[in-house]
C-alpha positions as CSV (number, residue, x, y, z in Angstrom):
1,X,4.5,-14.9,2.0
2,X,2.8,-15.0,-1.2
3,X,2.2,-11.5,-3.1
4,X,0.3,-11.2,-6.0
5,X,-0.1,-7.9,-8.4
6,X,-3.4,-7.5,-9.5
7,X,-3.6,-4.2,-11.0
8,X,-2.0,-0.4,-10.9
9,X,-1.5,0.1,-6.7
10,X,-3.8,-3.1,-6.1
11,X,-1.8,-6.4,-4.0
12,X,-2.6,-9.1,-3.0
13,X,-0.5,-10.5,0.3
14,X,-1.0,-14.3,1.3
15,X,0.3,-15.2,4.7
16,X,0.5,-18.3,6.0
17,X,-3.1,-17.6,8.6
18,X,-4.1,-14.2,7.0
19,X,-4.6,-12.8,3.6
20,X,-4.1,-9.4,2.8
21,X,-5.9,-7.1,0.1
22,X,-5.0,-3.4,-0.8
23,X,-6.4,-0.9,-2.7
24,X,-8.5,-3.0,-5.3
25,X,-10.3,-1.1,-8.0
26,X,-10.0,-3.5,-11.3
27,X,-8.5,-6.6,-12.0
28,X,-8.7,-10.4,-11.4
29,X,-8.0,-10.9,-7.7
30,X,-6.9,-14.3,-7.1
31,X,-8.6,-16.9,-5.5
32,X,-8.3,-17.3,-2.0
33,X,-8.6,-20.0,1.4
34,X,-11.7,-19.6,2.8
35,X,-10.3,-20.7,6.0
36,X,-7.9,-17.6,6.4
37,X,-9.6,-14.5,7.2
38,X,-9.6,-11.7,4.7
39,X,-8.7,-8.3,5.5
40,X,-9.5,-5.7,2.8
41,X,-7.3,-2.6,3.0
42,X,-8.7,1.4,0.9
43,X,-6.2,4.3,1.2
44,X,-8.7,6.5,0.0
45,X,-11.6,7.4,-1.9
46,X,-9.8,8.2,-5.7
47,X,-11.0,5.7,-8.3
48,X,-8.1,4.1,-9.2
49,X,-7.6,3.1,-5.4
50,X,-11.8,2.2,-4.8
51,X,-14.4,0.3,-6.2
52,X,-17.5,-0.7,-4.2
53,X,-17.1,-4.1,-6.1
54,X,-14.6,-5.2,-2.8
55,X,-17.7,-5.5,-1.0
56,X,-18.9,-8.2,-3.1
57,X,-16.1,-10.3,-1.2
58,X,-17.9,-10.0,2.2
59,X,-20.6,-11.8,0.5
60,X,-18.2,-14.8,-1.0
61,X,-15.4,-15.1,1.7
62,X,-16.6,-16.5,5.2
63,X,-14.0,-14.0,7.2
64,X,-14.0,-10.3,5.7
65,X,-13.0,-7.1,7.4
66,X,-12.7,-3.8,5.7
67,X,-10.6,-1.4,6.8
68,X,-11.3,1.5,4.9
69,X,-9.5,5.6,4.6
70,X,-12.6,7.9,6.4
71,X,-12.2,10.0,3.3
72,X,-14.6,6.9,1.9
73,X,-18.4,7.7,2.0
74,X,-20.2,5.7,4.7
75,X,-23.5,5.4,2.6
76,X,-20.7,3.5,-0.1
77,X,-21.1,0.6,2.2
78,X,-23.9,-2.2,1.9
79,X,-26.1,-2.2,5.4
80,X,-25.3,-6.1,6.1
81,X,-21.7,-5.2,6.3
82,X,-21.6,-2.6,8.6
83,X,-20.4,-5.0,11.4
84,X,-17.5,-5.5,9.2
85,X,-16.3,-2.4,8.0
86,X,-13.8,-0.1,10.2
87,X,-12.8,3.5,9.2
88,X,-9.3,5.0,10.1
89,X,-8.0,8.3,9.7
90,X,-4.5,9.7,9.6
91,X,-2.2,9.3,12.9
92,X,-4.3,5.7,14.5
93,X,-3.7,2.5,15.1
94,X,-6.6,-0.6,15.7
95,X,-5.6,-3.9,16.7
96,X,-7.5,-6.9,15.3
97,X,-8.3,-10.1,15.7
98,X,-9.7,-13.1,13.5
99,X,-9.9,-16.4,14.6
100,X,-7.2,-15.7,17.5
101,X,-4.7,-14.4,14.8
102,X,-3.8,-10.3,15.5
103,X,-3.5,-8.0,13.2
104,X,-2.3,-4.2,14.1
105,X,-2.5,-1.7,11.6
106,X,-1.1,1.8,11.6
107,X,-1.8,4.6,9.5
108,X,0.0,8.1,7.9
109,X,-1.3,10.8,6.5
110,X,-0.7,10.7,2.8
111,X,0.4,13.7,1.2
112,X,-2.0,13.6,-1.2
113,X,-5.6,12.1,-0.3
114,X,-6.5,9.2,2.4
115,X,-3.7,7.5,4.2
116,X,-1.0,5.0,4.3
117,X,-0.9,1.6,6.1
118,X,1.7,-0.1,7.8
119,X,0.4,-3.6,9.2
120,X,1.5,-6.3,11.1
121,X,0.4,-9.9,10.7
122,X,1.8,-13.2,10.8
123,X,4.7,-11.8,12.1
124,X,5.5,-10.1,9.0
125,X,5.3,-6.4,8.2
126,X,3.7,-4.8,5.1
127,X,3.6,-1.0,3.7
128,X,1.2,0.2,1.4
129,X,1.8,3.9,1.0
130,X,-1.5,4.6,-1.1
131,X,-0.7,8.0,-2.3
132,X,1.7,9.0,0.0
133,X,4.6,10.0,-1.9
134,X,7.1,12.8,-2.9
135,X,4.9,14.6,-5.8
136,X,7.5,16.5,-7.8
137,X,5.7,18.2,-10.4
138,X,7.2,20.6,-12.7
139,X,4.2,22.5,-13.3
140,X,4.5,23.4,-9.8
141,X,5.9,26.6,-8.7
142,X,9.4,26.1,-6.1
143,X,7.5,26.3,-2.6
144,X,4.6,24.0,-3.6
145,X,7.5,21.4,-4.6
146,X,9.2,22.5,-0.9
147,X,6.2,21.9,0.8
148,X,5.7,18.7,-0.8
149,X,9.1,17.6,-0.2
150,X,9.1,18.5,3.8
151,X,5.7,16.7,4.0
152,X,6.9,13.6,2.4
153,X,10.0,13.3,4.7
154,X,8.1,14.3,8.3
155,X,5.8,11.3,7.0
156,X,8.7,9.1,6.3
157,X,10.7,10.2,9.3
158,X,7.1,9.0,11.7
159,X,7.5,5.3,10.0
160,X,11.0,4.9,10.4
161,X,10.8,5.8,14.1
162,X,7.7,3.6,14.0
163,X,9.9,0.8,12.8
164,X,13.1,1.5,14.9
165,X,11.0,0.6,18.1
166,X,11.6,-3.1,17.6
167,X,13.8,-2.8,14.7
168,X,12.1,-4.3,12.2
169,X,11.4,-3.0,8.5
170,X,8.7,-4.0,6.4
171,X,9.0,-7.6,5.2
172,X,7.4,-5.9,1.5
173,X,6.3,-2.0,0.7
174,X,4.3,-1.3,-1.8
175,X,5.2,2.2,-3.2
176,X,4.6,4.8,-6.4
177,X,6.9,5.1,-8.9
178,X,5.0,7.4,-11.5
179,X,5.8,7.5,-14.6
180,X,3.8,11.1,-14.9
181,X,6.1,12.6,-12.7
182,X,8.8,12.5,-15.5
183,X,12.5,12.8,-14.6
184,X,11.1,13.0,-10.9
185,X,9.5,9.4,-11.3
186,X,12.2,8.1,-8.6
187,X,12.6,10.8,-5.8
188,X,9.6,9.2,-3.7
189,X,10.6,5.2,-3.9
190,X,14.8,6.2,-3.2
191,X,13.2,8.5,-0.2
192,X,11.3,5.9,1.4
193,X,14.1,2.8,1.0
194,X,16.7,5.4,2.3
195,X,14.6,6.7,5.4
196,X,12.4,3.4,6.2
197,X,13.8,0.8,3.8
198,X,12.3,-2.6,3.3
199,X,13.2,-6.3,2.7
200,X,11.5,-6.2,-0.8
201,X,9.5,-3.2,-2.6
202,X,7.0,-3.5,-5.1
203,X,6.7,-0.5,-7.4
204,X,2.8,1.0,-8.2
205,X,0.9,3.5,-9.4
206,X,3.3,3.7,-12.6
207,X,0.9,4.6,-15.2
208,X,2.6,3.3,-17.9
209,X,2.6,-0.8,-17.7
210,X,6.3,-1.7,-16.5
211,X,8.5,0.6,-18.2
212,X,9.3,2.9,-15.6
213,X,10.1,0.2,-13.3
214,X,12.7,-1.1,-15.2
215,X,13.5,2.4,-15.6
216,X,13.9,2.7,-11.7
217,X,15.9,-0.6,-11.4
218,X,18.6,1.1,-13.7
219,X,18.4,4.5,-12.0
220,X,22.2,5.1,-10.3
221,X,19.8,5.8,-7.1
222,X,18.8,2.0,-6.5
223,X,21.9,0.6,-7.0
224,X,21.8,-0.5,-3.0
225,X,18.3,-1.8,-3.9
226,X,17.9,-3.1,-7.2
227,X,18.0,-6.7,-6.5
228,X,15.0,-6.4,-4.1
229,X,12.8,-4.3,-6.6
230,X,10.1,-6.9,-7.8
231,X,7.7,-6.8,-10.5
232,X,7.6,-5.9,-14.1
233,X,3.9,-4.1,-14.0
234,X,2.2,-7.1,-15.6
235,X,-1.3,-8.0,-14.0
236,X,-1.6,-11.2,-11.8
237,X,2.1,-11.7,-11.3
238,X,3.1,-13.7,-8.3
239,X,6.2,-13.8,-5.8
240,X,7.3,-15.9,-3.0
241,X,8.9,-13.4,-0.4
């Protein structure tokens, strides 16, 4: 598979009879085959995760579904897609299918707003955790930290049973690494690859280009997973998987 970076928590995931596009909000987003259908994935409503321009690509691309967070206002969405757009909340699953290709997507709740996917297509399996992550802030007082923490890892702990069924981690996951969380930038990423893991993870949501990235790859907690970490947080890079 082909995954492209476009901007901040916003992929771009090319299968060979699918394509797959997650929370857009700015950016160049790569051309595509008009022949594959087009599935458009929103965690939820914040604006660095959501812009109403995604439904421009209904309009351009033969094949679009939308498969939207119901935190997202209905009355966001142009009228002559309506017969295209499907709203998930936390703890669902939907089964899809374009053009006799299935597409099954699951969904978490996030521990922040909206929710998480975990899809399969093509064979392949993809996480995009949205905001779903371990947020460790300072500021905090002790039990709002706790709380976070347990919430994170009851989250975690649904996926990897999820993916123990038929033993098979995600192909690519798509997780925050932010560099506003400080010293705590890591806890969430080393969580998920030790509970879930993943064949290759793609770092978002950092805040500060790539440097915290590089940051992570050096961390003594990725040393089981540095040579999978891809990505430098420069816009429209691309990666055979």
């Amino acid at each position: 598979m082909k995954v492209t970076y476009i901007h901040h928590s916003s992929f771009m995931v090319e299968l060979e009879h699918v394509i797959l596009l997650f929370d857009y909000y700015q950016g160049k987003i790569p051309k595509t085959e008009k022949r594959k259908p087009l599935f458009v994935f929103v965690s939820h409503r914040h604006e660095d995760h959501f812009s109403p321009e995604i439904f421009s690509l209904g309009k351009t691309h033969p094949d679009t579904t939308y498969i939207l967070s119901d935190d997202i206002w209905e009355n966001m969405v142009p009228e002559e897609l309506y017969g295209k757009v499907y709203f998930m909340g936390s703890d669902e699953e939907e089964d899809f299918t374009e053009d006799g290709f299935p597409v099954r997507v699951r969904t978490y709740r996030s521990t922040d707003e909206g929710v998480a996917f975990l899809v399969d297509a093509d064979g392949k399996r993809i996480y995009h955790a949205g905001d779903l992550n371990y947020w460790y802030w300072k500021e905090e007082d002790r039990s709002w930290n706790s709380s976070q923490k347990k919430d994170y890892h009851a989250r975690l702990d649904e996926i990897s049973a999820a993916v123990k069924q038929d033993s098979h981690i995600p192909d690519a996951a798509f997780v925050p690494v932010d560099s506003r969380l400080g010293e705590s930038f890591y806890l969430g990423i080393d969580d998920f690859m030790k509970k879930v893991g993943s064949k290759a993870v793609f770092p978002m949501h950092t805040f500060d280009g790539g440097e915290v990235i590089e940051k992570l790859r050096k961390h003594k907690c990725a040393a089981g997973y540095s040579g999978i970490i891809y990505g430098t947080g420069k816009d429209n890079e691309s990666f055979e998987v």
